[in-house]
N, C-alpha and C positions, 0 to 999 in steps of 0.2 A: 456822644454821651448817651448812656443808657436809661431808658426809663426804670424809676425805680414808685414803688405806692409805698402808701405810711397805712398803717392799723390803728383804729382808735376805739377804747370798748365806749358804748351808749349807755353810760352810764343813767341806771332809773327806768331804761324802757326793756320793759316785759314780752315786747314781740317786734314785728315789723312794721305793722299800722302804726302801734305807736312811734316807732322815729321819724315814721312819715309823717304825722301829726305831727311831733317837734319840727322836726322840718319847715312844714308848710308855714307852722307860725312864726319861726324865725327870719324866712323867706323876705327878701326887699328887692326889689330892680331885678329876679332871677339869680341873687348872690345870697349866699349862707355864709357866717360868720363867727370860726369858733375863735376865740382867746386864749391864749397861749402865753405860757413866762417867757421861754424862751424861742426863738427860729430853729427849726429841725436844723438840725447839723448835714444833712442830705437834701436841703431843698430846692440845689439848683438842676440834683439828677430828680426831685420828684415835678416840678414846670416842666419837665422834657415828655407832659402827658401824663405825671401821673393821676392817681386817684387816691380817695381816703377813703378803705376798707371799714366797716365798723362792725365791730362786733357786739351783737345780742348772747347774752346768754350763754356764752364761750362758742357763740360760732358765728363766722365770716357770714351776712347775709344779704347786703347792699354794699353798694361804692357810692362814692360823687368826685367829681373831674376837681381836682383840685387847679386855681383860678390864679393864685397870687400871695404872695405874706407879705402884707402890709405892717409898718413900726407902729406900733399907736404913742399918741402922748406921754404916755406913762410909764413907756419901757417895754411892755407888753408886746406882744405880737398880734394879729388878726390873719389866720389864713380862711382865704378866701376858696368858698367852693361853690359848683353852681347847685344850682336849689333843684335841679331835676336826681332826685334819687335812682340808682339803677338795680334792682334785686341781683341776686347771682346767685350761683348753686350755693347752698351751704357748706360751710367747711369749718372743722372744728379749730377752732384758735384758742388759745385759754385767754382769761383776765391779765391785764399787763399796766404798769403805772408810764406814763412817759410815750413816748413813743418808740413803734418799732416800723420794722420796713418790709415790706416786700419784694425781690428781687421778679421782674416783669414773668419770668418762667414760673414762677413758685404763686402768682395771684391766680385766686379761684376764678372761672370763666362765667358764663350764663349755665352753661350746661355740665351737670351733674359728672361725676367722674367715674360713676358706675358701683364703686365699691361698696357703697351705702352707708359707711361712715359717717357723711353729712346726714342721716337720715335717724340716728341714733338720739335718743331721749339726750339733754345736757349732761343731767346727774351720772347715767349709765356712761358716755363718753368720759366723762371726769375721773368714773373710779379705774377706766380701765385705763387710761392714762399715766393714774400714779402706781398704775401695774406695770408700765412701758408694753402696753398691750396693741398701742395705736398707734 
């Protein structure tokens, strides 16, 4: 089975300090803890290693190792991520409701892809986007 990653925008955080700061304070045992309506529809290829990508700002700028999706009481879901954040090259992703996926080839690395794309202001990535310029 293939590894696959989930995308999820940081909703409310203005940079990267700040998710690390959400982070940290959400932090218990080493585990992060987002809530969820329902279980990704892909989450036995994303336990095969994946990660949850989040996006700041419309771009790709940390991961964390996703851990487990636990049922909660209430229907809900709980996947579990470890509480160690990993930065990675930027990469533009836009805003998204829901979850999407990353196919393991197509997730941003540590290191930059050269093109300088990741490197473009949000706003200026955005309009050229809905130019189909990027």
């Amino acid at each position: 089975m293939s590894c696959v990653h989930m995308t999820k925008v940081a909703y409310g955080c203005a940079s990267l300090p700040t998710l690390e700061k959400r982070i940290a304070r959400r932090a218990s045992g080493g585990k992060v803890r987002i809530v969820t309506k329902r279980r990704p529809v892909r989450h036995a290829e994303v336990l095969n290693g994946g990660r949850l990508h989040w996006i700041v700002k419309h771009r790709i700028v940390a991961r964390s190792q996703v851990l487990a999706f636990e049922e909660r009481k209430d229907g809900r879901w709980d996947i579990v991520l470890s509480d160690r954040l990993e930065p990675c090259a930027a990469f533009p992703k836009r805003a998204h409701q829901g979850w999407r996926y990353l196919e393991d080839k197509d997730a941003p690395g540590e290191e930059d892809d050269g093109s300088g794309i990741g490197q473009l202001p949000p706003r200026l990535y955005g309009k050229l986007a809905a130019l189909a310029l990027v």
